[in-house]
C-alpha positions as YAML, in Angstrom:
chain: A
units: angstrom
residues:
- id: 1
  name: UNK
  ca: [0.00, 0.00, 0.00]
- id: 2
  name: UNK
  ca: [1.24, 3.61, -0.62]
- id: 3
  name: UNK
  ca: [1.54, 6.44, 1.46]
- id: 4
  name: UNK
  ca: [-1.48, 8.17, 0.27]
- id: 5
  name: UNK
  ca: [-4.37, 5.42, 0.25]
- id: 6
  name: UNK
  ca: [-6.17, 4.17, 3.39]
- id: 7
  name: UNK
  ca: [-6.76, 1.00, 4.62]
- id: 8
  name: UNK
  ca: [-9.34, -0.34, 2.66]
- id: 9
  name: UNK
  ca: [-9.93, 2.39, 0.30]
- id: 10
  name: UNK
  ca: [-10.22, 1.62, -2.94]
- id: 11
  name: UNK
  ca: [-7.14, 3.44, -5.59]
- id: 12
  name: UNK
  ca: [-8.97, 5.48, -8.35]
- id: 13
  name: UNK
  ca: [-6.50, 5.64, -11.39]
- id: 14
  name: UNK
  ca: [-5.26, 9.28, -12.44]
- id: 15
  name: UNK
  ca: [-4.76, 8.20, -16.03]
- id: 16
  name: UNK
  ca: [-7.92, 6.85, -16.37]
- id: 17
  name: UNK
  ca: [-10.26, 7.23, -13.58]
- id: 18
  name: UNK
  ca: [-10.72, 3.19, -13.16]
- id: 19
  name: UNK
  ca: [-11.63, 2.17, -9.59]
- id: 20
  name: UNK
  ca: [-8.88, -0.43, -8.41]
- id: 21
  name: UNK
  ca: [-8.77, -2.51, -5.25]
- id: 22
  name: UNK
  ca: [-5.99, -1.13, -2.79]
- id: 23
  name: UNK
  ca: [-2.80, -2.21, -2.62]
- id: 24
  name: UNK
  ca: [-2.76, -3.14, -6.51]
- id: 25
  name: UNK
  ca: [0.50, -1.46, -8.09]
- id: 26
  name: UNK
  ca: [-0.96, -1.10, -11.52]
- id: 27
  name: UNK
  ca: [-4.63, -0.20, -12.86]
- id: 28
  name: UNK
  ca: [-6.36, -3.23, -13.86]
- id: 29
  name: UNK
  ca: [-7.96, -1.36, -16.91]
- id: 30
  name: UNK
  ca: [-4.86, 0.17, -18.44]
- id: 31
  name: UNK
  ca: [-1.93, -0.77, -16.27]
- id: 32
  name: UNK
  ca: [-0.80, 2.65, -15.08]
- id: 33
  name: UNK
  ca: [1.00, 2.25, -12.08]
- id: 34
  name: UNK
  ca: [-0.82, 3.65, -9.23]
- id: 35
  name: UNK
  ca: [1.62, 4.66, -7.14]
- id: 36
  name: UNK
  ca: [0.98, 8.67, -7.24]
- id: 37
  name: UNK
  ca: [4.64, 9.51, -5.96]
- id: 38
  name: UNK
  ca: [6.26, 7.29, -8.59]
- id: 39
  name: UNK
  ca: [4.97, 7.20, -12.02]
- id: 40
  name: UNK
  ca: [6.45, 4.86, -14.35]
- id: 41
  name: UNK
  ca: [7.39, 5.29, -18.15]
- id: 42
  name: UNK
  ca: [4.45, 3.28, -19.51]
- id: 43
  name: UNK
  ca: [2.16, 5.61, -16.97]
- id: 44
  name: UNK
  ca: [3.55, 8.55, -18.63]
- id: 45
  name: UNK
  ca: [3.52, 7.42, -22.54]
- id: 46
  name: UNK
  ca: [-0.12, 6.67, -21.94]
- id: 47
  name: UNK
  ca: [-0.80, 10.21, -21.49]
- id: 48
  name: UNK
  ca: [0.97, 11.64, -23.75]
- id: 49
  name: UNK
  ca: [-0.06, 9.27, -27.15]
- id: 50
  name: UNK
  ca: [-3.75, 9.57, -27.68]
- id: 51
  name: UNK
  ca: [-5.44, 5.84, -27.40]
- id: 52
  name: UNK
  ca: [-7.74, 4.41, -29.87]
- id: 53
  name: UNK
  ca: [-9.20, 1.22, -28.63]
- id: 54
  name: UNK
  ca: [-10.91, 0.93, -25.65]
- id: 55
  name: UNK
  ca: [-11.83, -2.01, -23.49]
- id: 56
  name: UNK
  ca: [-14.65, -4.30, -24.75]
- id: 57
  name: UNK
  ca: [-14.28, -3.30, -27.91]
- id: 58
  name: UNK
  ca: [-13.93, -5.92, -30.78]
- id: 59
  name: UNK
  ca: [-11.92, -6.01, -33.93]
- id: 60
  name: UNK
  ca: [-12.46, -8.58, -37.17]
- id: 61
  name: UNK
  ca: [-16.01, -8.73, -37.41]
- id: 62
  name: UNK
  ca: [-15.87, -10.19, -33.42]
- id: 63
  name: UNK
  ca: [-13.42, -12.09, -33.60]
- id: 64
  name: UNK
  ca: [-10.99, -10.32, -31.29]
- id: 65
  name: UNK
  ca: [-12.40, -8.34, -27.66]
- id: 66
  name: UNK
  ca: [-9.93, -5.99, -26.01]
- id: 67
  name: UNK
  ca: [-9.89, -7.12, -22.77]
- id: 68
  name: UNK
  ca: [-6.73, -4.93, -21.09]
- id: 69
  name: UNK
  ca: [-4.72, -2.66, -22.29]
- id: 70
  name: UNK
  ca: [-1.01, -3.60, -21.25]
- id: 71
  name: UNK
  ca: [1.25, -0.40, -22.58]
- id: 72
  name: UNK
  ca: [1.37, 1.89, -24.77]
- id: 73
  name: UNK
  ca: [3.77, 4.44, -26.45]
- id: 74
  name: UNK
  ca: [5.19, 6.51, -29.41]
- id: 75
  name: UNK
  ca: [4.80, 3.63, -31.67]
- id: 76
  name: UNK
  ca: [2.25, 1.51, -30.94]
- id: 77
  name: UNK
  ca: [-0.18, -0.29, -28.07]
- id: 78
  name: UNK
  ca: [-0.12, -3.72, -26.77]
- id: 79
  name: UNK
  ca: [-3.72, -4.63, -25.49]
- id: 80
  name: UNK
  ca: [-4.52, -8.38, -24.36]
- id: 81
  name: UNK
  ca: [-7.62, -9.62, -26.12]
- id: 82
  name: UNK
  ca: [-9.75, -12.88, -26.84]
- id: 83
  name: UNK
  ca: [-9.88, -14.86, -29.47]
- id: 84
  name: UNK
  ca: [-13.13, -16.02, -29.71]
- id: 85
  name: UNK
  ca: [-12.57, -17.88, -33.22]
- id: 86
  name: UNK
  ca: [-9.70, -20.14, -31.08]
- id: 87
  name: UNK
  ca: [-11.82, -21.08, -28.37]
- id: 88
  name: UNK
  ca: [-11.41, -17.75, -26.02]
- id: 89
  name: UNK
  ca: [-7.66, -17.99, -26.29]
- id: 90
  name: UNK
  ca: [-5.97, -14.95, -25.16]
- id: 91
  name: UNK
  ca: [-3.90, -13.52, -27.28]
- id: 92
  name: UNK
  ca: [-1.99, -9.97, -27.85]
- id: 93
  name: UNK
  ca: [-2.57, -7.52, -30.02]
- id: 94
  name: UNK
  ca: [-0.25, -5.04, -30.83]
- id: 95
  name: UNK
  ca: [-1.62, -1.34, -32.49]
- id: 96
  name: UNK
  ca: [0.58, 0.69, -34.76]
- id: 97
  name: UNK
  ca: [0.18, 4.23, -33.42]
- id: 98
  name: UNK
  ca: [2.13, 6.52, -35.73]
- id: 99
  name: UNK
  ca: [3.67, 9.56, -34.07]
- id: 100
  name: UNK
  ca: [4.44, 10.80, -36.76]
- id: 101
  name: UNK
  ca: [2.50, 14.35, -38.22]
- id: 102
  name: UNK
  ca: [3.88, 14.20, -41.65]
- id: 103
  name: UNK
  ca: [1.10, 12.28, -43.75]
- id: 104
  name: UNK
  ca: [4.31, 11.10, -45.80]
- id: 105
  name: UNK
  ca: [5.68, 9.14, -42.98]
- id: 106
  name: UNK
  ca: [2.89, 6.92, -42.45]
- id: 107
  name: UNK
  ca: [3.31, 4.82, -45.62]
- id: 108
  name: UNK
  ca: [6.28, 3.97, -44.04]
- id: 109
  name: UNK
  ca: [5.42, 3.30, -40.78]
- id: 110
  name: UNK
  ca: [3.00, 1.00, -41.94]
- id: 111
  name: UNK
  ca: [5.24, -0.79, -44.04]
- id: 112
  name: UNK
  ca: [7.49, -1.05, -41.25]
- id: 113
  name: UNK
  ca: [4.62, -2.67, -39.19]
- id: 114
  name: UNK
  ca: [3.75, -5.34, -41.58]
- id: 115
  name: UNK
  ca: [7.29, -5.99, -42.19]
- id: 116
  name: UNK
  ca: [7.53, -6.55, -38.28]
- id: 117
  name: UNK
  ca: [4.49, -8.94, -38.50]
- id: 118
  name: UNK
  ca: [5.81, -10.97, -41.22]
- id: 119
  name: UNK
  ca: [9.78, -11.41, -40.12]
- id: 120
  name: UNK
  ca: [8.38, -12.29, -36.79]
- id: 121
  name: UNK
  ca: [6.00, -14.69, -37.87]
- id: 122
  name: UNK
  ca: [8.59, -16.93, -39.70]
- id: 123
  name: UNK
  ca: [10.89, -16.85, -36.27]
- id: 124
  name: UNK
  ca: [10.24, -20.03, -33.89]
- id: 125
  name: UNK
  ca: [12.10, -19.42, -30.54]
- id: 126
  name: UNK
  ca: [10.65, -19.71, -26.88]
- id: 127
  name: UNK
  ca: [11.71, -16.67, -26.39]
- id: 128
  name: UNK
  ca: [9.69, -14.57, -28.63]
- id: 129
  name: UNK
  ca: [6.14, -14.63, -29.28]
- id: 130
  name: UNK
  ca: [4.74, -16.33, -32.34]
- id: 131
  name: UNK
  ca: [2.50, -14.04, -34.62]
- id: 132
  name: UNK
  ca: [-0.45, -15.54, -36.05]
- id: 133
  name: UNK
  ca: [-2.32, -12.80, -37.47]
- id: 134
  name: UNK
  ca: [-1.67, -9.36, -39.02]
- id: 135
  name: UNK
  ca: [-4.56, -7.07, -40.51]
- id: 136
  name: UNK
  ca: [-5.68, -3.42, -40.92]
- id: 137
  name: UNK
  ca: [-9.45, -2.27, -39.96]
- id: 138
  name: UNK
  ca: [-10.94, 1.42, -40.49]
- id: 139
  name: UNK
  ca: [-7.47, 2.60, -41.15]
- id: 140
  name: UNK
  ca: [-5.29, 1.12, -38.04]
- id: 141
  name: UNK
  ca: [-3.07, -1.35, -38.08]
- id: 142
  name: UNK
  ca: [-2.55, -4.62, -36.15]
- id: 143
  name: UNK
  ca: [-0.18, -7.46, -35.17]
- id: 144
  name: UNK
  ca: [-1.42, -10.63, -33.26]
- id: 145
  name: UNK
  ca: [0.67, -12.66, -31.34]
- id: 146
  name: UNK
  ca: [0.94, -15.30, -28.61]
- id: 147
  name: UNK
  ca: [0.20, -14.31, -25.07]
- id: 148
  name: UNK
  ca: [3.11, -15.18, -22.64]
- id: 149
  name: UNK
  ca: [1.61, -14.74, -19.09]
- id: 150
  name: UNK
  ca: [4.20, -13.67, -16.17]
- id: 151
  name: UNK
  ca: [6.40, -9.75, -15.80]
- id: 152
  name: UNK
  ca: [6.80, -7.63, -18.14]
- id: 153
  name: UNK
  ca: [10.66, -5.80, -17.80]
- id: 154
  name: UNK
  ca: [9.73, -2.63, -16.80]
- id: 155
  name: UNK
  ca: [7.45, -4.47, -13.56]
- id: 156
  name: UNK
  ca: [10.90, -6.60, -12.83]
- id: 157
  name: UNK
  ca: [13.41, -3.63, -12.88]
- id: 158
  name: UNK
  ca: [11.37, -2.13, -10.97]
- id: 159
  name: UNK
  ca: [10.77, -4.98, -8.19]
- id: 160
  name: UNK
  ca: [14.79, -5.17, -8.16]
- id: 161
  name: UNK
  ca: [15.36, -1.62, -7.72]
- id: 162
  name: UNK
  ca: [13.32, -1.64, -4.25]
...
């Protein structure tokens, strides 16, 4: 528990106003940390890159639900989701989010992105995740991949560092 919440109080997030049991360190809706006096760097790229999906909200015709959204920053989004069509497998879905103003650069970007999806979809190694889907609906882009429950390495830097 931090400093500033009370026993049994539940922790409203700052970034987005999500009501979280106390003594959680991140926000269950968008993973923020919730720690007021220590904001981490994925609680400060969410506010600065506008977000475009939205827990709930479903992508290929149904196929896909956003259930959490992990991170997010300059580049892109990683939100856990469902696959309904793979018997309610969870599954990750990573968002190109172009930071880029030029309307030149985002050819590229995109290109980029799908190169990503493809080059990691012929790798097979334990340690990376396997992508099984790429696709682009009412113009964003997306990358799906494996789901690899445990710490992410921003959460395990920080445990060591305390």
């Amino acid at each position: 528990m931090f400093a500033s919440q009370k026993v049994g109080e539940n922790v409203e997030c700052s970034f987005c106003g999500t009501e979280n049991v106390s003594g959680e360190l991140f926000c269950d809706h968008c993973g923020a940390s919730l720690d007021l006096n220590k904001p981490t760097e994925t609680t400060q790229a969410l506010r600065s890159v506008p977000r475009t999906q939205v827990v709930g909200s479903k992508l290929q015709n149904g196929r896909y639900e956003i259930q959490r959204i992990l991170g997010q920053g300059g580049m892109g989004a990683v939100l856990l989701a469902t696959d309904h069509r793979l018997a309610d497998k969870s599954v990750i879905i990573k968002e190109l989010i172009s930071a880029n103003t030029d309307a030149t650069s985002l050819p590229e970007d995109v290109r980029n992105f799908e190169y990503e999806a493809v080059m990691l979809a012929h790798l097979n190694h334990p340690l990376i995740p396997h992508v099984t889907d790429h696709f682009q609906e009412n113009a964003h882009y997306f990358m799906v991949m494996d789901y690899i429950e445990g710490h992410n390495l921003e959460e395990l830097l920080n445990h060591a560092n305390q």
